[in-house]
C-alpha positions as CSV (number, residue, x, y, z in Angstrom):
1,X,35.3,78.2,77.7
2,X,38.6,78.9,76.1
3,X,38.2,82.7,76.6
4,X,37.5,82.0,80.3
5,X,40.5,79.9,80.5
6,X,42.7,82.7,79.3
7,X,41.2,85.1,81.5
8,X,41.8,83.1,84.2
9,X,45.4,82.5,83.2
10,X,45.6,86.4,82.1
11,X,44.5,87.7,85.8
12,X,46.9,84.4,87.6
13,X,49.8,85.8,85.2
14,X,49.3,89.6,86.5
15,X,49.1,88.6,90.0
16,X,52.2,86.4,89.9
17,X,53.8,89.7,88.3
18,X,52.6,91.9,91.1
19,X,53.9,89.8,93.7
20,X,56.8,89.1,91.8
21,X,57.7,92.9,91.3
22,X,56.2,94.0,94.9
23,X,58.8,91.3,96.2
24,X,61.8,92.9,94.3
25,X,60.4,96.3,94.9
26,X,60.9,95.8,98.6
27,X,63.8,94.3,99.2
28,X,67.0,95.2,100.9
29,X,69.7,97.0,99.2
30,X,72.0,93.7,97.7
31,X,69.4,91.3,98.9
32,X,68.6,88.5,95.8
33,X,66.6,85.4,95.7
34,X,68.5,82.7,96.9
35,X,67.9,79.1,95.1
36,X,69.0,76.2,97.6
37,X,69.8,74.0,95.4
38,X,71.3,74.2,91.5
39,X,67.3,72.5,91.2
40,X,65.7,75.8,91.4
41,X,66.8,77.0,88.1
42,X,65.3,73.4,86.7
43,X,62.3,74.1,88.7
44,X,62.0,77.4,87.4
45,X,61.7,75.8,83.8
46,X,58.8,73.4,84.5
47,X,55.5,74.2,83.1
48,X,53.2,74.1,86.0
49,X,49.5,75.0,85.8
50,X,49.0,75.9,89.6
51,X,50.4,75.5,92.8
52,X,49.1,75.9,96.3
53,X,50.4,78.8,98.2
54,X,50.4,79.3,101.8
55,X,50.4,82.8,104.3
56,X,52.8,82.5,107.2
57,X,54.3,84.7,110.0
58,X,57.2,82.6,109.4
59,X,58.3,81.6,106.0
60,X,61.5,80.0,106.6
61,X,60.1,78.3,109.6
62,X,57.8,76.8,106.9
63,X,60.5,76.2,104.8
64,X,61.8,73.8,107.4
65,X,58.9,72.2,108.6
66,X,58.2,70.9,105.2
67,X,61.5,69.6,104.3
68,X,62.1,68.0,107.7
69,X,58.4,66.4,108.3
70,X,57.5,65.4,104.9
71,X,61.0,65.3,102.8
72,X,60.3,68.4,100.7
73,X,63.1,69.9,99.0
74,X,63.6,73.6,99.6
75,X,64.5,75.2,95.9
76,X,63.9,79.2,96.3
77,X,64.3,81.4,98.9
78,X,63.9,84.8,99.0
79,X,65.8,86.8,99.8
80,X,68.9,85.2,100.3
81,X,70.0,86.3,103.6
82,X,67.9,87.9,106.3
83,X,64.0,87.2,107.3
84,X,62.7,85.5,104.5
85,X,59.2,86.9,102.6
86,X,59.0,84.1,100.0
87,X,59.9,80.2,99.6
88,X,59.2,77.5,97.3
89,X,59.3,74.2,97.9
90,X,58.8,70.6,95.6
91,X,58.6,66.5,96.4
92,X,59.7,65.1,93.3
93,X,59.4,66.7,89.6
94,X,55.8,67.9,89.9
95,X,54.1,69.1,93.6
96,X,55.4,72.9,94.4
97,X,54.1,74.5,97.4
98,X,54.7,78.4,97.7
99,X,55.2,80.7,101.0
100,X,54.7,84.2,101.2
101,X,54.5,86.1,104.2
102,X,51.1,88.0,105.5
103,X,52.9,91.3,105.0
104,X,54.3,90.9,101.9
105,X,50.9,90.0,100.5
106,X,49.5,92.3,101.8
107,X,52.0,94.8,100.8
108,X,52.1,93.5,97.2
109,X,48.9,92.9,96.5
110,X,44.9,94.4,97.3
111,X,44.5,91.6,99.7
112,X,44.7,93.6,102.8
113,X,42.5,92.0,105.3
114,X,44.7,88.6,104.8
115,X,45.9,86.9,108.2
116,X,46.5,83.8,110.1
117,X,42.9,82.9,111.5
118,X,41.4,79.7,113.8
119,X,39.1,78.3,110.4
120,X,41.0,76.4,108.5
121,X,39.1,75.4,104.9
122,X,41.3,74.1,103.2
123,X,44.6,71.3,103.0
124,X,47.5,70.1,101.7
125,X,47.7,66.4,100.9
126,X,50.6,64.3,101.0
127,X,50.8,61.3,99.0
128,X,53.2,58.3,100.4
129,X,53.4,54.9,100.4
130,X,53.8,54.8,104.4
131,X,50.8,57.2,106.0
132,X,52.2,55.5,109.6
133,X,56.1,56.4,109.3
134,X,55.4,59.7,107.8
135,X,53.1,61.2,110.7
136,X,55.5,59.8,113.0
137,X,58.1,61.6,111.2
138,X,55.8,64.6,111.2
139,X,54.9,65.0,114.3
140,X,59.0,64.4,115.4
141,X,59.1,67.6,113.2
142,X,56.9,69.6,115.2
143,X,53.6,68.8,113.6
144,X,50.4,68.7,115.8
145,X,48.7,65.6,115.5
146,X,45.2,66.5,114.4
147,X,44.2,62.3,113.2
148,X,46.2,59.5,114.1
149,X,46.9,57.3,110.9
150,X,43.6,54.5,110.1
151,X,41.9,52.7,107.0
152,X,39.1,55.0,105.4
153,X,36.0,52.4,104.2
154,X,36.9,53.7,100.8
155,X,40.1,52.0,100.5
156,X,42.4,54.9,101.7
157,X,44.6,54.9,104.9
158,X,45.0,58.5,106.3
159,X,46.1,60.6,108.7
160,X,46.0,64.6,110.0
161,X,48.3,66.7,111.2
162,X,48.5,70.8,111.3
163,X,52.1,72.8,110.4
164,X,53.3,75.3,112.1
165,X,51.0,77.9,111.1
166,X,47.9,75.7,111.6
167,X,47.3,74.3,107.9
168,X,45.7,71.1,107.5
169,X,47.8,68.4,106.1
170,X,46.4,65.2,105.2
171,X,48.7,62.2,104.9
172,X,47.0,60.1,102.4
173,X,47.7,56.6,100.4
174,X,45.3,53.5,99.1
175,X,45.8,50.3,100.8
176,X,46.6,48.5,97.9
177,X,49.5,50.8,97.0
């Protein structure tokens, strides 16, 4: 099991370098990563085992849409000026979310048959305290309301809504927090 684990960890880490190097590789003459905040060289230090990444047309409108419908802080943006190919975003010390463009994965990586398409399988859940006053907020943002907020029988209350590129996002909290 440990061997798998390290394989896993071995093929993530050569990925993350491709990306990473196909990212620097391609950018404009002068053009560097541009953290938001003085956060992003403190985020850049946390050991995280994963993260959910998502392909958009529009990375920085992504960047926004996160940040303004569901208080996400933006903390890396790349590259600094111009249309941006990458983004990171966190809520609180420990849930990142990544944005890469279709091209740039593409581009960067053997995934060439990568692009935004009508199944969604997948979703990003939001954890909060209020599932009502954050899919207001949401949809205020732009969100499309896909679920309107109600009490799942097994004690969670929970609501839908897509971003701007179509992703599922479920608002989620138990009743009794």
């Amino acid at each position: 099991m440990r061997s798998r684990a390290v394989r896993i960890w071995a093929a993530s880490t050569a990925g993350a370098a491709a990306l990473t190097v196909g990212l620097v590789a391609g950018a404009p003459t002068g053009a560097g990563a541009a953290p938001h905040t003085a956060r992003a060289a403190a985020t850049a230090e946390v050991v995280r085992h994963g993260q959910p990444s998502l392909y958009a047309k529009n990375v920085d409108t992504m960047l926004g849409f996160y940040r303004d419908a569901f208080g996400f802080q933006v903390d890396f943006r790349y590259p600094g000026t111009g249309h941006a190919v990458f983004g990171t975003v966190s809520l609180g010390d420990s849930y990142f979310l990544t944005f890469a463009t279709y091209e740039v994965i593409k581009d960067s990586t053997p995934l060439k048959h990568i692009g935004p398409g009508k199944r969604k399988q997948s979703e990003i859940v939001v954890i909060t305290t209020d599932v009502d006053a954050l899919y207001k907020k949401a949809l205020r943002a732009g969100a499309k309301g896909l679920m309107a907020p109600r009490d799942q029988q097994w004690g969670e209350r929970s609501a839908y809504v897509s971003d701007p590129e179509g992703n599922l996002v479920q608002l989620s909290t138990h009743n009794g927090s």
